[in-house]
C-alpha positions in Angstrom: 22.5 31.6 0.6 20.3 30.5 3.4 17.7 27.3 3.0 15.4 26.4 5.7 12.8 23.7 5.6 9.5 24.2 7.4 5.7 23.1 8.0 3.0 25.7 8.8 3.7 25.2 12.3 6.6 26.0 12.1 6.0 29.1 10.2 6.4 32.0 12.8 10.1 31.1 14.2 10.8 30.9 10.0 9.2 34.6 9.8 11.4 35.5 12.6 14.5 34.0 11.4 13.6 36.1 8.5 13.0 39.4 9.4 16.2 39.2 11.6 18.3 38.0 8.8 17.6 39.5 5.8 19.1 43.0 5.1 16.8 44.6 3.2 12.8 45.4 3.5 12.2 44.6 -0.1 11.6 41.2 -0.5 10.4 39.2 -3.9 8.5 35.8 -3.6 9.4 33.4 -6.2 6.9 30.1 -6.4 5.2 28.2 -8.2 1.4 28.6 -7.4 -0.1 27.1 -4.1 3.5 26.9 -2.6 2.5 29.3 0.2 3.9 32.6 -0.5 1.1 34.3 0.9 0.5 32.1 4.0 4.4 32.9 4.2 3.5 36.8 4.1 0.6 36.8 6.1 3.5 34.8 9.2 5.8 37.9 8.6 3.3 40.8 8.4 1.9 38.9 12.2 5.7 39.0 13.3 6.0 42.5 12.2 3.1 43.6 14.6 0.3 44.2 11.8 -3.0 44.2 13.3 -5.1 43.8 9.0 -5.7 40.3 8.1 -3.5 39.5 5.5 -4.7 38.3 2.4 -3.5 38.1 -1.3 -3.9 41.2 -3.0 -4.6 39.2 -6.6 -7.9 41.4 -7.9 -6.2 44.5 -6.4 -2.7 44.1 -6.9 -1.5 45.7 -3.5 -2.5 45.7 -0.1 -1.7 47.7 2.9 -1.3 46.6 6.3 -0.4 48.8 9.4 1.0 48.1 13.0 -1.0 49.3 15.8 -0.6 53.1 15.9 -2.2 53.3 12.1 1.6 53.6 10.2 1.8 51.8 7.3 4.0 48.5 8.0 3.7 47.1 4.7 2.8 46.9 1.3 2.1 43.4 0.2 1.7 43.1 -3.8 0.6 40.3 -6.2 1.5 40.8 -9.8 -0.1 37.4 -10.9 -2.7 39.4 -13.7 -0.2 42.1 -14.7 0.6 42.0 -19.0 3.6 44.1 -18.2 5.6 46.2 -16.4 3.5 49.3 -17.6 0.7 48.4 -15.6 2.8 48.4 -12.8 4.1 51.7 -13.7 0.8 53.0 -13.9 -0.6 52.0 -10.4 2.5 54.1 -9.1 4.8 51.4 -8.1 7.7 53.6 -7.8 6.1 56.1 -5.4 5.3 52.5 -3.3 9.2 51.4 -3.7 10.3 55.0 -2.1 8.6 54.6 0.8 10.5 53.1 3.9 8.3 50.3 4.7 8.3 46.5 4.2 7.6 45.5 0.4 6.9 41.7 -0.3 6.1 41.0 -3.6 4.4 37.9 -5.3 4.9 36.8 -9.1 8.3 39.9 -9.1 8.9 37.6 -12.7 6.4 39.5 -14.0 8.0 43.1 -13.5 11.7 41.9 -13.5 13.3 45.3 -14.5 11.3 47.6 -11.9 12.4 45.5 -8.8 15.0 47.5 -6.6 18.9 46.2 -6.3 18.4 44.9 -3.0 15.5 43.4 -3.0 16.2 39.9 -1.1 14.8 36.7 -3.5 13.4 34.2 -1.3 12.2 31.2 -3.5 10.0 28.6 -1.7 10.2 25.3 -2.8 7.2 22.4 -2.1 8.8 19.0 -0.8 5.7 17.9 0.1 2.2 18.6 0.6 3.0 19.3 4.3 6.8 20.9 3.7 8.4 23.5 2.0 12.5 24.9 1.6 13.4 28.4 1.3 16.0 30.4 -0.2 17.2 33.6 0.3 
């Protein structure tokens, strides 16, 4: 397991470091709110060459973002208001899972038996109002 403690300025070498470590482009955000999953998200989707501003797809539930040639990069998704895993059934998670882009998920507790075998868990810890850990 990997740890790394950061502040926001420190956040694009963290996105980096992640995107060149982790070995899988499914990744689930676990944190309690305001801990800066999608500040996190919106560090990696910038390192990853995505031109949309990134924002947290709460009232939607997904977002897309795409790199400069108008490919989808990334589907960013926020299962905070979900009652179950139906619901996520139902938006057609499964046809987003098959694709071969980046998936980074917020709240994945909420749909714990739809999330893929190697999706990478990165839990972000708050050590202060200005620093955070993560795992992954």
């Amino acid at each position: 397991m990997k740890h790394i403690t950061y502040t926001i300025k420190q956040l694009d070498q963290v996105a980096k470091q992640i995107i060149s470590t982790v070995p899988s482009k499914c990744l689930a955000f676990y944190a309690p709110m305001g801990a800066g999953k999608t500040t996190l998200i919106k560090a990696l989707i910038a390192q990853l060459g995505g031109l949309d501003e990134v924002s947290s797809p709460t009232f939607g539930l997904v977002n897309e973002y795409q790199d400069t040639k108008g490919q989808v990069l990334a589907y960013h998704f926020d299962f905070y208001r979900l009652n179950d895993e139906m619901e996520a059934m139902d938006m057609g998670m499964e046809d987003y899972l098959d694709s071969d882009v980046w998936i980074f998920m917020e709240w994945p507790e909420k749909i714990p038996n739809l999330i893929p075998t190697d999706t990478v868990a990165i839990t972000i810890e708050i050590l202060s109002p200005t620093e955070r850990r993560i795992m992954f």
